[in-house]
N, CA and C of each residue as an Amber inpcrd file, in Angstrom:
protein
   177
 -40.5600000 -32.0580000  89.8550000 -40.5950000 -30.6820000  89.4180000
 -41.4070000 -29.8900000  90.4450000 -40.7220000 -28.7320000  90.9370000
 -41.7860000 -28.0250000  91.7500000 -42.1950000 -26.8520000  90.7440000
 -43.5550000 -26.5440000  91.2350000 -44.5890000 -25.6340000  90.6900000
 -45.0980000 -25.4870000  91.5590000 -45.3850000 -23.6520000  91.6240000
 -46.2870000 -23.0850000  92.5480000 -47.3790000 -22.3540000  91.8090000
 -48.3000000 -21.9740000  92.2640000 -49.6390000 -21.1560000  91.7350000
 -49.6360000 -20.4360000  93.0250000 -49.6560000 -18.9890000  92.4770000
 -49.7770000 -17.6850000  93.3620000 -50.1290000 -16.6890000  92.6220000
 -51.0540000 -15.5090000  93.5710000 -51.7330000 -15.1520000  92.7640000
 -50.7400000 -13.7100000  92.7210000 -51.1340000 -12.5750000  91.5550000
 -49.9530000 -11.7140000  91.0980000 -51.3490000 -10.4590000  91.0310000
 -50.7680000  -9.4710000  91.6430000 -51.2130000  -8.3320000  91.8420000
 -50.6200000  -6.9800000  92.3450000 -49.8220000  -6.5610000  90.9300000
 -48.8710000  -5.4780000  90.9270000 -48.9580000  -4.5130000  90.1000000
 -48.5090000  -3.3820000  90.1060000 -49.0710000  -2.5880000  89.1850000
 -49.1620000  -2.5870000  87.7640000 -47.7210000  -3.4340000  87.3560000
 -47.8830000  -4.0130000  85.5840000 -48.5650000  -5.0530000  85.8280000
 -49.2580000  -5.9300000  86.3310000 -49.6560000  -7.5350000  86.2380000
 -50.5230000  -8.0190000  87.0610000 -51.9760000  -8.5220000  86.6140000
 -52.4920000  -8.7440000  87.5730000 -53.4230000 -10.4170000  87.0280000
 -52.9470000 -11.2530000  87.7900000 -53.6520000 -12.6730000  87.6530000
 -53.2380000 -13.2470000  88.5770000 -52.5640000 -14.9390000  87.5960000
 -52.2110000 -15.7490000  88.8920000 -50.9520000 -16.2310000  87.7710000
 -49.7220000 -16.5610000  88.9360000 -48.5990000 -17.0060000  88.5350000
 -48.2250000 -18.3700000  88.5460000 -47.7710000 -18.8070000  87.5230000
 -47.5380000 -20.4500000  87.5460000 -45.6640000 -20.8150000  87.5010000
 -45.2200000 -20.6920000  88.2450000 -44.0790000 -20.8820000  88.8440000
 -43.3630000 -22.0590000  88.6880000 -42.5070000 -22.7200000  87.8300000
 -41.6310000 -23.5770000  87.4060000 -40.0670000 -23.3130000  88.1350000
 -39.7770000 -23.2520000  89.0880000 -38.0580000 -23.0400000  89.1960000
 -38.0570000 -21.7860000  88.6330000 -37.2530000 -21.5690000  88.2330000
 -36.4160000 -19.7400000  88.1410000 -37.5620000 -19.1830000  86.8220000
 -38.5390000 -20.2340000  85.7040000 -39.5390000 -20.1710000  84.8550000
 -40.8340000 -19.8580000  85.5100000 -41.6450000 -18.6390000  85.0800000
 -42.8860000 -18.3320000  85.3700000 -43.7890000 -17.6460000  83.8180000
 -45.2510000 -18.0370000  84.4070000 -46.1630000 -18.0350000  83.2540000
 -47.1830000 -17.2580000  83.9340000 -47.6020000 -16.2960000  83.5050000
 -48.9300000 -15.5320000  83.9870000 -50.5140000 -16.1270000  83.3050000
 -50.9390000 -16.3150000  84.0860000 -52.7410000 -16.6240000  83.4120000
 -53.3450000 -15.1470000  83.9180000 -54.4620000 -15.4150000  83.1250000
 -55.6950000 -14.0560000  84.1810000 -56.6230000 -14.7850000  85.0800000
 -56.7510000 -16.2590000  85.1140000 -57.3760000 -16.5950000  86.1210000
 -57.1210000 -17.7180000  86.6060000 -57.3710000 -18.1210000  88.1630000
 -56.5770000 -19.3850000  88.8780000 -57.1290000 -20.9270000  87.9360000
 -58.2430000 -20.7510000  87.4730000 -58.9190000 -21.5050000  86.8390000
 -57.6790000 -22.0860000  85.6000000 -57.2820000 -21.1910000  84.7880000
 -56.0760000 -21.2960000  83.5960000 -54.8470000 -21.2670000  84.0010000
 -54.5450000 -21.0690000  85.1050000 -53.4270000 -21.7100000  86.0540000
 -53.6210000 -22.7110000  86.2840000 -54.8650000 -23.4030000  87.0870000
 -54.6350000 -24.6690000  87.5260000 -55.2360000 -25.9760000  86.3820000
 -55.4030000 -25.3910000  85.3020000 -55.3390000 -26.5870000  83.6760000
 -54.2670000 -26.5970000  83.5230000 -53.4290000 -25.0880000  83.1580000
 -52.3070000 -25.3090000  83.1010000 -51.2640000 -26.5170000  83.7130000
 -51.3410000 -26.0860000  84.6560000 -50.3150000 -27.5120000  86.0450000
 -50.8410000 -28.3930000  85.4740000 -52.1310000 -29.0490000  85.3620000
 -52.6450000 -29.9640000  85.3050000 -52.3000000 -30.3490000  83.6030000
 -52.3010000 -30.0460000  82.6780000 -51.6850000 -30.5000000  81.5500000
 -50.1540000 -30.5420000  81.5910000 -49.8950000 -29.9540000  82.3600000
 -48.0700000 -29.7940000  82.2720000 -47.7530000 -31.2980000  83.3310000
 -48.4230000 -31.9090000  84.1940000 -48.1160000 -32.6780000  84.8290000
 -48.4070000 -34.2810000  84.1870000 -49.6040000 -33.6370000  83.7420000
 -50.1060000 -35.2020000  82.2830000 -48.6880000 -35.3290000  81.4360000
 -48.0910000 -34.4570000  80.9650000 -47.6850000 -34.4950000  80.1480000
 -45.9740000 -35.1990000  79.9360000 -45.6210000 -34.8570000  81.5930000
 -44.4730000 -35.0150000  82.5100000 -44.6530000 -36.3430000  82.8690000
 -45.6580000 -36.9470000  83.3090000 -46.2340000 -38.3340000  84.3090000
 -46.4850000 -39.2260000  82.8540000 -46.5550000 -38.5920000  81.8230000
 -47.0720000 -39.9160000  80.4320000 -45.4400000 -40.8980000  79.8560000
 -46.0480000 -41.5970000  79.3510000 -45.2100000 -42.9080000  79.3860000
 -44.1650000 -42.1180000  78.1650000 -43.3020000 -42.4860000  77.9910000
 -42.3480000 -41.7880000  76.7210000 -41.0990000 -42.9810000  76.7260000
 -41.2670000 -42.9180000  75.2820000 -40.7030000 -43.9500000  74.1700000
 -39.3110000 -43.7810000  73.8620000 -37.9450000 -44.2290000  74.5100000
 -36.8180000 -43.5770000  74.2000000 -36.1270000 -43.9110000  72.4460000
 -36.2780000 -43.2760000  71.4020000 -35.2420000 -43.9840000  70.2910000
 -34.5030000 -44.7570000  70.9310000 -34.5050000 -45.7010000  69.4650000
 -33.0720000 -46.8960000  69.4810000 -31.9970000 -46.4220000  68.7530000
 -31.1760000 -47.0890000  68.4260000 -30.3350000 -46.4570000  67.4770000
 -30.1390000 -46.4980000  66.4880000 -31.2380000 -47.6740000  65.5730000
 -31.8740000 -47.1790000  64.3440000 -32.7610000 -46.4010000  63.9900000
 -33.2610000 -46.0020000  65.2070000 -33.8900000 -44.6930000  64.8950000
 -33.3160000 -43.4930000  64.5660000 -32.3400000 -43.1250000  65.5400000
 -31.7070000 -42.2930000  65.6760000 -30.5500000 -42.0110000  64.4730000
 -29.8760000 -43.3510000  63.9110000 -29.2650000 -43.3090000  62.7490000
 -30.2590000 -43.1090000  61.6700000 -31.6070000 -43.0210000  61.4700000
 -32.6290000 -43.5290000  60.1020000 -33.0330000 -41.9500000  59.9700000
 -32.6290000 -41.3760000  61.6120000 -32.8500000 -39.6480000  61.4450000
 -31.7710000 -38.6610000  60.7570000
């Protein structure tokens, strides 16, 4: 996944931008931008459990 952090300073908007592909998120500071990434990448990089198909039938 690419993500950028850049900072945003325009006349409606002023912080830092957290940039997902064609998806963006405004913080007010680089600080809550860069938790941000940083939980979004934990979260991406963590181990995940695919259903079986008794699961999926028991749903």
């Amino acid at each position: 996944m690419n993500v950028m952090i850049q900072p945003v300073n325009s006349s409606t908007a002023q912080g830092w931008q957290v940039r997902m592909g064609k998806q963006s998120v405004t913080f007010r500071s680089e600080a809550e931008a860069r938790q941000f990434v940083s939980t979004l990448h934990a979260r991406v990089s963590a181990p995940h459990v695919l259903p079986t198909e008794q699961q999926r039938a028991a749903s």
